[in-house]
N, C-alpha and C positions, 0 to 999 in steps of 0.2 A: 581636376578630379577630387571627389571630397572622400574622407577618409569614410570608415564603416561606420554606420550609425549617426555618422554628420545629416546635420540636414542639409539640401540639396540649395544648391547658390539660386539667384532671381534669375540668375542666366539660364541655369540646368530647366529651371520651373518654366521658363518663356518658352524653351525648346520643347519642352515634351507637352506643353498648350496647343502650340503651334502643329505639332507631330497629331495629335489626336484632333484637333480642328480641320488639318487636312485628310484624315482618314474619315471623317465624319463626309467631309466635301467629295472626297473618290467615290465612298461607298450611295450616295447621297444620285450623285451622279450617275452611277451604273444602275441603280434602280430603275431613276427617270429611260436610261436609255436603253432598258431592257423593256420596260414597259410600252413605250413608243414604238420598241419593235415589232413587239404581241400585236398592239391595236394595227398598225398599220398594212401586217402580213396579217392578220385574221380580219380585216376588212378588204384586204384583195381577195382572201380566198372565198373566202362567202358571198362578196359582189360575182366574183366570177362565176363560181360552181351553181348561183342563181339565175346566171346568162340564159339557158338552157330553158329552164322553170318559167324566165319572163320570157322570151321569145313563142314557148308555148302556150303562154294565157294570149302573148299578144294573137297569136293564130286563132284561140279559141274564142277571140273576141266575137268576131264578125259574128257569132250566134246569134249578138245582141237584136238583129234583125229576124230574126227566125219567128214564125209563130208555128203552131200555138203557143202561148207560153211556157206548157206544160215542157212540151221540147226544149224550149231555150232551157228550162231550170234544169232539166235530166244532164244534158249535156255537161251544161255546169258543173253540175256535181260531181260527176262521174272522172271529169276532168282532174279532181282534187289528189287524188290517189298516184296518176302518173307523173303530174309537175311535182309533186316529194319524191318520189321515186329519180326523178331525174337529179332534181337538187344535191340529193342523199349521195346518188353516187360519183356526179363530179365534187364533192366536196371531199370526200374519202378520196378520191384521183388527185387532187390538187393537196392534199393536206400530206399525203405522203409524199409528192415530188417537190413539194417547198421546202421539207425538212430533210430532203436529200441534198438538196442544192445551196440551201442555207447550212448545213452540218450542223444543224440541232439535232442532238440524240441527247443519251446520259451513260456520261462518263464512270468508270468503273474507279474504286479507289475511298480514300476518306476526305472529304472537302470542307476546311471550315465555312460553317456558315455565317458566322459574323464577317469574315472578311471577303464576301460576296467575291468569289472567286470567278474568272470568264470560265471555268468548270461549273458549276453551281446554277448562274445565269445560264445556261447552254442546256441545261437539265430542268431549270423551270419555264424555258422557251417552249420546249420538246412537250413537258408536261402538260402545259396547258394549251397544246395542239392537237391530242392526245384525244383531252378531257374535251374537247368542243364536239369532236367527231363523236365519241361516247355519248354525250348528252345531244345533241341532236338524229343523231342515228341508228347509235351502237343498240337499243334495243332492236331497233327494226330488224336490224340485219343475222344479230347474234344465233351462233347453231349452224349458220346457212356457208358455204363456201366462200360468198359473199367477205364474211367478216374474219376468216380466215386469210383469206389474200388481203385485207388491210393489214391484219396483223405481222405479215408476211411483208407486206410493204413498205412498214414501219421501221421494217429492220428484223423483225425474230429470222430465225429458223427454223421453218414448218415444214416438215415431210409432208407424206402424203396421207390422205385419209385421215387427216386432225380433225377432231372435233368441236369448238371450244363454245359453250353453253355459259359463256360470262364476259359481260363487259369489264368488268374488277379487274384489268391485265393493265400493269403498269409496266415501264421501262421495256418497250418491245424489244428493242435493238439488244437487250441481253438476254431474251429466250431463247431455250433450245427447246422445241418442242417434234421429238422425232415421229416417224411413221405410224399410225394409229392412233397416237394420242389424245386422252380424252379428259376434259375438263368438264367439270359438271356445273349445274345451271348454280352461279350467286356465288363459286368461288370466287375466290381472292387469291390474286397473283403476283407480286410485287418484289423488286429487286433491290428496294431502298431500305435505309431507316436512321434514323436522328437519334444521335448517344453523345452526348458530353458534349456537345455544341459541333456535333460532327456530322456530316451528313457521309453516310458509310454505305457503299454499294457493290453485291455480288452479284455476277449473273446467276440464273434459279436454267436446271438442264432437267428434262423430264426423256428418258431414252426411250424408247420403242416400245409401243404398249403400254405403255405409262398411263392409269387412270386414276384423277384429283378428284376424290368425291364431292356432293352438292354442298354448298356452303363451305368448305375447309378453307380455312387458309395459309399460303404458301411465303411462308417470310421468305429475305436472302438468302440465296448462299446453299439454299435445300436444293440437292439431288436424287430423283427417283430412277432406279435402278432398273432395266427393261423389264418390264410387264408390273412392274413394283405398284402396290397400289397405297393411296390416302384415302381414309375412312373418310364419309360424311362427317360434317360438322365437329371434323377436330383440324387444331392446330399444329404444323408445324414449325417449330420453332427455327431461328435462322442457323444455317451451316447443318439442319439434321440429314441424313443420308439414309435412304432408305436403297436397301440391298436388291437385288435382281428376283424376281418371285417374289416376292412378301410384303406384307400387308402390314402398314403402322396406322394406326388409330388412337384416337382421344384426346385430351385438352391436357397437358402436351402432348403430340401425336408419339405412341411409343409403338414397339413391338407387338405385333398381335400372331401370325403365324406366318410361317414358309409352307409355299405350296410349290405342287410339281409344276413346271413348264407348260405351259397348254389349259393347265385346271380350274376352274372356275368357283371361288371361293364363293362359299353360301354366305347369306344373306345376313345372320347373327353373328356372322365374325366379322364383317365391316363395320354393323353397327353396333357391334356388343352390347346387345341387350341382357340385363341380367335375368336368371331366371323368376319367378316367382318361386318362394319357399315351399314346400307340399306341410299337409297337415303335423307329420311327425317332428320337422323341423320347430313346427309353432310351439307344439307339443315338449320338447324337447329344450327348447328355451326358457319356457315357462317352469321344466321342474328346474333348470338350475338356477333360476333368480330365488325361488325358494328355497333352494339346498343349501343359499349361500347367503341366508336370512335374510334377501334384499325382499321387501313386499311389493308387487309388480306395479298395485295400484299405488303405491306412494312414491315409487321411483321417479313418477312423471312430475311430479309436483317441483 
């Protein structure tokens, strides 16, 4: 052992070489073998959930003998709409029972991400299982009960009568999304976030009645309190709590009012539009730039 401020012997220097060349080879390695996972479980699920899709072209083959031709190409075409249709939703079936049975989800808690944790890896499996079904179908479906029981299958918990008008839902298996809940079309949902080389995750609970207006969005760790609403296109910041009745808005989403039970807040207290000033105000501005010798047109300059 060398005293304080010694420099470190050839032997101490070989060791902590050795020490970082095999954390380079672990981390090195779980990569490759997280990756190899993705490709090989997202190419059975996509070969499979397309079974369906080719078995019905191969059916819709035989046209090929049809005349007129006119007929064979209608056929054709027409055929296009149901083989996605089929595709779409055994891939949604299969993408949510592969990450049950494989236990990809995401883990609640702080995880470093430099030392690619089998926590970490098990949340970028989930994630980009997620994002495939998103990107090939999550439009199509989105708003429809449809995409609700994926999201349900994912893992959330979805009461009844959910609405959810956005594919932007990340970390399913940590929602709480209770009876009526309504998300609005191009929010953002999300239970993650990256600080100090940590990957830090809360589940996000939205109770009963709960409405995320269009565009906002919903960092960790925020709870919407039953009937509690989020303005459009403001943010919530992570861990904010929004109270039972009431309504936060803005960029940060703050306080906007409490209403009764049952009441249906107007339309200028979600978006908080400000007024436009009336003449007097203009009026009124204008004598005190002068009372206060500021000249109004040289102000601007």
């Amino acid at each position: 052992m060398t005293d304080q401020g010694e420099e470190p012997s050839g032997g101490a220097r070989l060791d902590r070489h050795a020490s970082a060349s095999t954390n380079r080879f672990v981390r090195g390695w779980r990569i490759a073998g997280t990756l190899a996972q993705i490709v090989v479980v997202e190419s059975l699920v996509i070969g499979i959930a397309a079974l369906p899709a080719v078995a019905f072209w191969n059916w819709v083959g035989g046209v090929r003998t049809w005349e007129p031709w006119i007929l064979r190409t209608m056929v054709l075409s027409v055929s296009l709409v149901p083989s996605y249709l089929l595709f779409a939703s055994a891939l949604m079936v299969l993408t949510a029972f592969f990450c049950r049975i494989l236990r990809w989800y995401t883990p609640v808690g702080e995880h470093s991400i430099r030392a690619l944790s089998p926590e970490v890896l098990r949340w970028v499996k989930y994630s980009v299982a997620g994002h495939v079904v998103r990107t090939l179908c999550g439009e199509l479906f989105r708003a429809t009960p449809v995409w609700s029981w994926f999201v349900r299958a994912m893992g959330a918990k979805v009461g009844r009568g959910v609405h959810i008008n956005s594919t932007a839902i990340y970390d399913f298996n940590l929602l709480t999304l209770e009876d009526r809940v309504v998300v609005g079309g191009r929010a953002q949902v999300t239970c993650h976030f990256v600080e100090g080389g940590l990957l830090k995750i809360s589940p996000v609970v939205f109770r009963e009645g709960a409405t995320i207006g269009t565009g906002s969005i919903v960092s960790p760790g925020v709870h919407v309190g039953k009937s509690g609403q989020i303005g459009a296109l403001s943010f919530a910041t992570k861990h904010t709590r929004v109270p039972a009745h009431t309504a936060f808005g803005g960029v940060p989403a703050r306080f906007l009012k409490q209403f009764e039970p049952g009441a249906r807040l107007p339309e200028e207290v979600l978006y908080r539009i400000p007024p436009e000033p009336d003449e007097r105000d203009r009026k009124g501005s204008h004598e005190g730039r002068q009372s206060s010798g500021v000249d109004p047109d040289h102000s601007r300059e």
